[in-house]
C-alpha positions in Angstrom: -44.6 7.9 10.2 -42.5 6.6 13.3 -39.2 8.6 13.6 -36.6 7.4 16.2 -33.5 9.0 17.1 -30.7 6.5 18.5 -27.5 7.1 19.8 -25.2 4.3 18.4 -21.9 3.7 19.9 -22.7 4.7 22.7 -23.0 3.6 26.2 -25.9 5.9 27.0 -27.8 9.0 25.7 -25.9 12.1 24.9 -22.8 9.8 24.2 -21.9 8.3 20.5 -23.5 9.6 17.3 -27.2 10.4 17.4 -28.7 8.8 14.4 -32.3 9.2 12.6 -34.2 6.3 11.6 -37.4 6.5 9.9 -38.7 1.9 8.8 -41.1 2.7 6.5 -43.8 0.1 4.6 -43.1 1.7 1.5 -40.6 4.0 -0.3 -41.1 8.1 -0.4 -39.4 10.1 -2.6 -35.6 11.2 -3.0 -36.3 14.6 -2.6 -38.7 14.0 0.6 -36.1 12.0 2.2 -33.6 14.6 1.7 -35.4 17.4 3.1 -36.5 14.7 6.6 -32.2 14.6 6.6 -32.1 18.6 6.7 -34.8 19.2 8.3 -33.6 16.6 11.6 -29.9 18.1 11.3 -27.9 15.2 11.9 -24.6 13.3 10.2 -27.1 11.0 8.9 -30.8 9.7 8.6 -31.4 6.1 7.3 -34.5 4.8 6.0 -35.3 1.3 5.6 -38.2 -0.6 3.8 -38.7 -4.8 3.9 -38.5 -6.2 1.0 -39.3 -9.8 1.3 -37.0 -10.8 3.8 -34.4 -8.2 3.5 -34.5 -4.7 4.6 -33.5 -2.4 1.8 -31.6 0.3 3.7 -30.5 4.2 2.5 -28.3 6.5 4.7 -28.9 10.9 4.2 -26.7 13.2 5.4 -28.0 16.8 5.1 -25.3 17.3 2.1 -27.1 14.3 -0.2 -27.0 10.7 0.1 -23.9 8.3 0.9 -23.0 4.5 -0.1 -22.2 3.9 3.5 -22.8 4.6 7.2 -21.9 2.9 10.2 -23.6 4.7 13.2 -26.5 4.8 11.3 -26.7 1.1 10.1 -26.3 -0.1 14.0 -29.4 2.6 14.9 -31.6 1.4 12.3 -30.6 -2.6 13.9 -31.0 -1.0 17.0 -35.1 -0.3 16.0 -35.6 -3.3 13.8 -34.9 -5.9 16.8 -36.3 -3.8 19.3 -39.4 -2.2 18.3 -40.0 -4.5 15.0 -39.3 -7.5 15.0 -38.1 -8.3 18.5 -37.9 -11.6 18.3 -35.2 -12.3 16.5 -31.3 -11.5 17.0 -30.0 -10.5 13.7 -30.7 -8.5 10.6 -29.9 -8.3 7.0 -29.7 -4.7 5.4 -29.1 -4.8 1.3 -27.6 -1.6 0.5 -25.1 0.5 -2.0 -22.3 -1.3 -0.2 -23.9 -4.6 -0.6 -25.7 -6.7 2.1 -24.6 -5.4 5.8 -25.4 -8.1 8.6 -26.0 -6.7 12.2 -26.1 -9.7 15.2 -27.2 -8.8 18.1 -24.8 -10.5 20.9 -26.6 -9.7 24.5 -26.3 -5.7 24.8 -23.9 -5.1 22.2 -24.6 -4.7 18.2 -22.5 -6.2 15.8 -21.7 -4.8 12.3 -20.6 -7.4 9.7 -19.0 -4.7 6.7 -16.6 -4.8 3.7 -13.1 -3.9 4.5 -12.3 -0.9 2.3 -8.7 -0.7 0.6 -6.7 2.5 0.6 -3.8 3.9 -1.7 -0.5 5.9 0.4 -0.6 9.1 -0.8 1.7 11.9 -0.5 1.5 14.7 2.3 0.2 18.2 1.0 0.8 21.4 2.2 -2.2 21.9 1.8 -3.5 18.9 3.9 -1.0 20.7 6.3 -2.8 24.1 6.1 -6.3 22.7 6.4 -5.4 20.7 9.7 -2.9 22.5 11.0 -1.1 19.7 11.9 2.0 17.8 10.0 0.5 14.3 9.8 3.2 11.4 9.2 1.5 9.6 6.7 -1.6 10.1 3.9 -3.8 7.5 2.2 -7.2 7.5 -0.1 -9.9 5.5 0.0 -13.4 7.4 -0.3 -12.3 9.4 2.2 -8.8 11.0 3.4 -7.0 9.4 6.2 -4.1 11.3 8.2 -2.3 9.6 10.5 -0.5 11.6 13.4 1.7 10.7 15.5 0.2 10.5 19.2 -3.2 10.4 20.8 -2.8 13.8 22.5 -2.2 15.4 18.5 -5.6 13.7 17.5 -7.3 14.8 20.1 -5.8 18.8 20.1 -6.2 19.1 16.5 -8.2 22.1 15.2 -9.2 21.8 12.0 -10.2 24.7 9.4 -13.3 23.0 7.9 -13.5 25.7 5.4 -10.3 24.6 4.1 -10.7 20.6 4.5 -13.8 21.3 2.7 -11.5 22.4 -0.3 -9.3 19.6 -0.5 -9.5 17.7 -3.6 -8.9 14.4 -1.9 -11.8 12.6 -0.4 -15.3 12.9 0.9 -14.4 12.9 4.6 -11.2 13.6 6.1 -9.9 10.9 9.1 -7.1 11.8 11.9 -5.9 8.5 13.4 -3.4 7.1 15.8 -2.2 4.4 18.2 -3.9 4.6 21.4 -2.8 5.4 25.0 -5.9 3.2 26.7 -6.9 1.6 23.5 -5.5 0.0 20.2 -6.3 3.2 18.5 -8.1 6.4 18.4 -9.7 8.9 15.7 -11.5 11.5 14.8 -13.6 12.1 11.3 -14.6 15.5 9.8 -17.3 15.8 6.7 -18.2 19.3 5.7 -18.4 18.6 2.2 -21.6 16.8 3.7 -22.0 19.5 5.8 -21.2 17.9 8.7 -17.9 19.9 10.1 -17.3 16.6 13.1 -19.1 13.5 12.9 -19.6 11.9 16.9 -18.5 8.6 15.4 -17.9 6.9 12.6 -18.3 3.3 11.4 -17.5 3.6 7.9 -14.0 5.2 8.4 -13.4 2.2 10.6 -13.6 -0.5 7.3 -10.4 1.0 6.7 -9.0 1.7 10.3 -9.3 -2.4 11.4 -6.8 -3.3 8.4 -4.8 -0.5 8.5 -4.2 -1.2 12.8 -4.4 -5.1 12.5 -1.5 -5.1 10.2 0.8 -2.3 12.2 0.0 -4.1 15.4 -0.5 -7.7 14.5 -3.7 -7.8 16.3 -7.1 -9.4 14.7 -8.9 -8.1 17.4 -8.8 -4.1 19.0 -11.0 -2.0 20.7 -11.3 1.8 18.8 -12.0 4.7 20.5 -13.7 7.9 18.4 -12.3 11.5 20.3 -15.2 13.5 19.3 -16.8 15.7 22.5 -19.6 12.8 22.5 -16.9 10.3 22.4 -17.6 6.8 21.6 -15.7 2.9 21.7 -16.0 0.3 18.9 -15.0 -3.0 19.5 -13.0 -4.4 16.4 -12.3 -7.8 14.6 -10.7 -8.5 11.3 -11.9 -11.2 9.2 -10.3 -11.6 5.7 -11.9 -9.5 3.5 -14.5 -8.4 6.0 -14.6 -6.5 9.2 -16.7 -6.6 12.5 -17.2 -3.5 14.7 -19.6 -3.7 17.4 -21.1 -1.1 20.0 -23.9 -0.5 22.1 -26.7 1.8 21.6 -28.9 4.2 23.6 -32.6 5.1 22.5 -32.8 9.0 22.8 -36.6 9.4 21.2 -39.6 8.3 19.3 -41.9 10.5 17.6 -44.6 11.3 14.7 -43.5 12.7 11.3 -46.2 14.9 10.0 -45.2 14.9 6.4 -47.7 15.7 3.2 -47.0 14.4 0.1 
């Protein structure tokens, strides 16, 4: 089957986060779909399949499957009105976090997601330990954010992923702060899904728009992800829904030679 390999957020190849896609006619396995995710060794691999008018859509990281993925979402949009069905400007994705909407507005794709809710937590030492960094804030949502206080202390952080990979809060662990050129910046580590730095990350962000639009009273802010790739999201809350939109980059297209 077709296999492409898209670098979303980005503004060309070798910048954002590389993402597999795989638009099948018909479903495979768990278990194959799992091993395409290891074997292609990125933060995440969706597949989609149409069903009726609605493309049912599944994101893989090489740790197991997750309800929710930005990058890859906006890769798999990115293939769909481009090499699918390229006459028409927007798609519909039904998923584990309900129907995602991606509108393509001239070179720039635009994800339509939930805003996800977090609870303030209390700082850890052992958060502490594991970043090696005092953060001035904690909250939970499916993942750990830690907010810092500058820029320049997301951006030097060094991280032991053996350690954040043993903290009992969260999936993912987030670094954020108010930006120097930009509303805000972060950063997002995964090695519970053996990913130690994801390029960039559009789920963290469901929870980065409200958390920013409400500290600086803005509805609209443009996000910039501090990974060595690097990558800008431009933001938009809207009640109970964000909007995050980026341009993409295509970096291949091959053949999967797969029995089974």
């Amino acid at each position: 089957m077709k296999y492409y390999v898209v670098d979303a957020f980005a503004e060309k190849v070798f910048e954002g986060n590389p993402a597999g896609v795989c638009i099948m006619n018909d479903w495979i396995s768990d278990e194959i779909m799992q091993k395409i995710a290891i074997e292609n060794n990125l933060s995440e691999t969706a597949f989609a399949v149409k069903e009726e008018k609605i493309y049912r859509l599944r994101w893989f990281t090489p740790g197991g499957e997750i309800n929710l993925c930005g990058h890859a979402t906006l890769a798999t949009a990115y293939v769909i009105l481009n090499f699918v069905e390229n006459q028409v400007e927007s798609v519909q994705f039904d998923t584990l976090s309900g129907v995602l909407t991606v509108n393509k507005i001239g070179d720039l794709y635009e994800l339509d997601f939930p805003v996800v809710s977090s609870e303030k937590l209390p700082v850890t030492e052992q958060m502490i330990e594991a970043l090696g960094v005092v953060p001035t804030e904690a909250y939970l949502n499916r993942d750990l954010v830690l907010v810092l206080e500058s820029e320049k202390a997301v951006k030097n952080a060094d991280p032991d992923f053996s350690k954040l990979e043993k903290l009992p809060e969260g999936l993912g662990v987030c670094i954020t702060a108010k930006g120097n050129d930009c509303d805000f910046v972060s950063r997002g580590f995964f090695p519970k899904l053996k990913v130690n730095e994801d390029p960039v990350t559009g789920s963290l962000h469901c929870c980065l728009i409200p958390f920013w639009s409400e500290r600086l009273e803005k509805r609209e802010m443009v996000a910039k992800q501090l990974s060595n790739r690097g990558g800008t999201l431009y933001c938009k809350l809207e009640g109970t829904r964000v909007r995050m939109a980026g341009k993409a980059a295509l970096y291949s297209i091959a053949d999967l030679h797969i029995g089974y």
